[in-house]
C-alpha positions as CSV (number, residue, x, y, z in Angstrom):
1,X,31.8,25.2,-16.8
2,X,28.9,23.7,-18.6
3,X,29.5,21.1,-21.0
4,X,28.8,21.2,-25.1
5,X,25.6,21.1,-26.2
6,X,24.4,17.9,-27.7
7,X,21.2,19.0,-29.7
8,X,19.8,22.1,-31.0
9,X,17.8,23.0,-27.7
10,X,21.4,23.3,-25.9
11,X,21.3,21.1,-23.4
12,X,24.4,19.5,-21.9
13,X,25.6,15.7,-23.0
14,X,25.2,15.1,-19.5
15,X,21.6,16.1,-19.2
16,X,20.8,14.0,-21.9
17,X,22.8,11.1,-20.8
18,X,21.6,11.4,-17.3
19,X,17.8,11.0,-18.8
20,X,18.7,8.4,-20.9
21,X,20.1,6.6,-18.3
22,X,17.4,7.2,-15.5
23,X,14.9,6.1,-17.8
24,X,16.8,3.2,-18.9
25,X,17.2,2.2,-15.1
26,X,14.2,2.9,-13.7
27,X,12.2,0.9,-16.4
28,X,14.6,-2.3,-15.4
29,X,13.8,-1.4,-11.9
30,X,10.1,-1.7,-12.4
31,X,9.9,-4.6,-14.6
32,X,12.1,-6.1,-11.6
33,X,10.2,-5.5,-9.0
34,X,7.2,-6.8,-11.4
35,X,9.2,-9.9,-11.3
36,X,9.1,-10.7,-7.4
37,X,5.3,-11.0,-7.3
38,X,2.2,-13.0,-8.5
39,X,0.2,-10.5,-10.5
40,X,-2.5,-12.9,-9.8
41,X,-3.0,-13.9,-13.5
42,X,-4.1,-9.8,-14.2
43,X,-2.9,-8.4,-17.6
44,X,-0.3,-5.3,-17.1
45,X,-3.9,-3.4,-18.5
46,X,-5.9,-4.3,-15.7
47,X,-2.6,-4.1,-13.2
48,X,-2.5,-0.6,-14.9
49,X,-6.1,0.4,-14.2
50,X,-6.5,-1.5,-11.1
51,X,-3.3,0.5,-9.7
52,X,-4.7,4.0,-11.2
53,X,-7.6,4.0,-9.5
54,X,-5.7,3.1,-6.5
55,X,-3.5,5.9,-6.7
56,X,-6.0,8.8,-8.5
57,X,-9.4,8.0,-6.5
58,X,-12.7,6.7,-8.7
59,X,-13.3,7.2,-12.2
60,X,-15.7,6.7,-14.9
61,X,-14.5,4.2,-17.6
62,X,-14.1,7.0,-20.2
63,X,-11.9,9.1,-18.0
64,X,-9.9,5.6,-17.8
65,X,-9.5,5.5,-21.1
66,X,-8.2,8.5,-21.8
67,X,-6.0,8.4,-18.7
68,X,-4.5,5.4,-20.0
69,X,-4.4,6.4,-23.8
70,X,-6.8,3.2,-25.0
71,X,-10.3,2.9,-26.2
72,X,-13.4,3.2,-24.3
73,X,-14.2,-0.7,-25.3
74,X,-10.9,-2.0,-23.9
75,X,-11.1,0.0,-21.0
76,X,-14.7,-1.4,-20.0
77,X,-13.6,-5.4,-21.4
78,X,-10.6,-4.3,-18.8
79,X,-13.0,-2.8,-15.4
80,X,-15.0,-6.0,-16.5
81,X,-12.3,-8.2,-15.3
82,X,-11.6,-6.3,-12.9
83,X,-15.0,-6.4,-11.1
84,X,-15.8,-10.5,-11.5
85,X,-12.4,-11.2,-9.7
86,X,-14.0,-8.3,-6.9
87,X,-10.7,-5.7,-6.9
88,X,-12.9,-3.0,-8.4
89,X,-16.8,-2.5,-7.9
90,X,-18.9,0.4,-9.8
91,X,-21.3,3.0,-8.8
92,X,-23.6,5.5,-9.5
93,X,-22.1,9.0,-10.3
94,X,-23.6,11.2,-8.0
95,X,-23.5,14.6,-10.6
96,X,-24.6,12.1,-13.0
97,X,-26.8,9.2,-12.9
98,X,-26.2,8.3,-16.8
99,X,-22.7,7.5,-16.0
100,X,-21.2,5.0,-13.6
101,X,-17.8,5.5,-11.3
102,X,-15.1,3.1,-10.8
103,X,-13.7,2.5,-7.6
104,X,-11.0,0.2,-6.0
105,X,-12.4,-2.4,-3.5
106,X,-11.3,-3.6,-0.2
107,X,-10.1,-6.5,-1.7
108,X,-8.4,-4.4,-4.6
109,X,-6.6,-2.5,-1.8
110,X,-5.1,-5.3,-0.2
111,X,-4.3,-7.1,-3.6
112,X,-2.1,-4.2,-4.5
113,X,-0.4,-3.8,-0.6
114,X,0.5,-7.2,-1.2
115,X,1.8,-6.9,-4.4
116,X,3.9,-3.4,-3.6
117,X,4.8,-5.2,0.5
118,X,6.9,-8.1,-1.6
119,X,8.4,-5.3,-4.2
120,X,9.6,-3.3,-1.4
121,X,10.9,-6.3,0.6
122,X,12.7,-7.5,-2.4
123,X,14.2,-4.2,-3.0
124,X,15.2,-3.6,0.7
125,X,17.1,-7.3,1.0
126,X,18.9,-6.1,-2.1
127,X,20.1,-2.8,-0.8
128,X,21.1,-4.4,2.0
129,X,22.9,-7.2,0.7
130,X,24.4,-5.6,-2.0
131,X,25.4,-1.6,-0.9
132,X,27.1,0.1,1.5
133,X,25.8,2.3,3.8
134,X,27.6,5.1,1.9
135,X,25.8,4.1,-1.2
136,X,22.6,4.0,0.3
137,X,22.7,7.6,1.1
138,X,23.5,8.0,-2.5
139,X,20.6,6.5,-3.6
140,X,18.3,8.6,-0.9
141,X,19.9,11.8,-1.5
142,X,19.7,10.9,-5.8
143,X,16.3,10.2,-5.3
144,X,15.3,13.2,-3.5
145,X,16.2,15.0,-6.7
146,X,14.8,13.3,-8.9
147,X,11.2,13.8,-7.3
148,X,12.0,17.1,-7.3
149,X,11.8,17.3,-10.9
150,X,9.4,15.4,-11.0
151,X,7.3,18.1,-8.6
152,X,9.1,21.4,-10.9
């Protein structure tokens, strides 16, 4: 039997306290896992555009920008950065020879393995340490659905 509705869009208190609750975890989870590494004196902007053009391929600044819902000038200040410390070079768009493309170098690559590497480490020891085996399948069989929401 599905529970009463909590808002107008009828949608079960659990649903809502589920999202609440995901969100609410999985933002401390992430700002944990933030805290087991050096971020190598890099902003969360230029961690943020360093690790989106590691994930989504080369981009021009202005597609940056958008993606990550700033202006074009903090964007560019930001792949500036980016490009003195060598994590990010730029290069000629190939459709478009006005515009220039962003792109993750080898050095960017590794910075990030290393960072995600100790995240993941951190995260294993404390499964580990701290669940049982039981709960471990919990957590695999809870995350499988949750990326398949996130793929509906």
């Amino acid at each position: 039997m599905r529970e009463m509705a909590s808002t107008q869009d009828s949608v079960s208190e659990s649903a809502a306290r589920a999202a609440r609750e995901v969100r609410v975890v999985l933002s401390r989870l992430k700002r944990r896992m933030r805290e087991t590494y050096d971020p190598g004196d890099l902003t969360p902007s230029q961690m943020s555009v360093l690790s989106r053009l590691d994930k989504d391929g080369e981009a021009s600044v202005s597609d940056l920008a958008a993606a990550e819902r700033v202006r074009h000038q903090s964007v560019a200040a930001t792949v500036g950065v980016l490009v003195e410390r060598g994590l990010v070079s730029r290069r000629p768009d190939p459709e478009d020879g006005r515009r220039q493309l962003v792109f993750v170098t080898g050095s960017g690559h590794a910075f990030l393995e290393d960072r995600r590497r100790v995240g993941e480490g951190w995260l294993t020891r404390a499964l580990e340490d701290q669940c049982t085996e039981e709960e471990r399948r919990t957590l695999l069989a809870a995350t499988a659905l949750l990326d398949r929401i996130v793929r509906s």
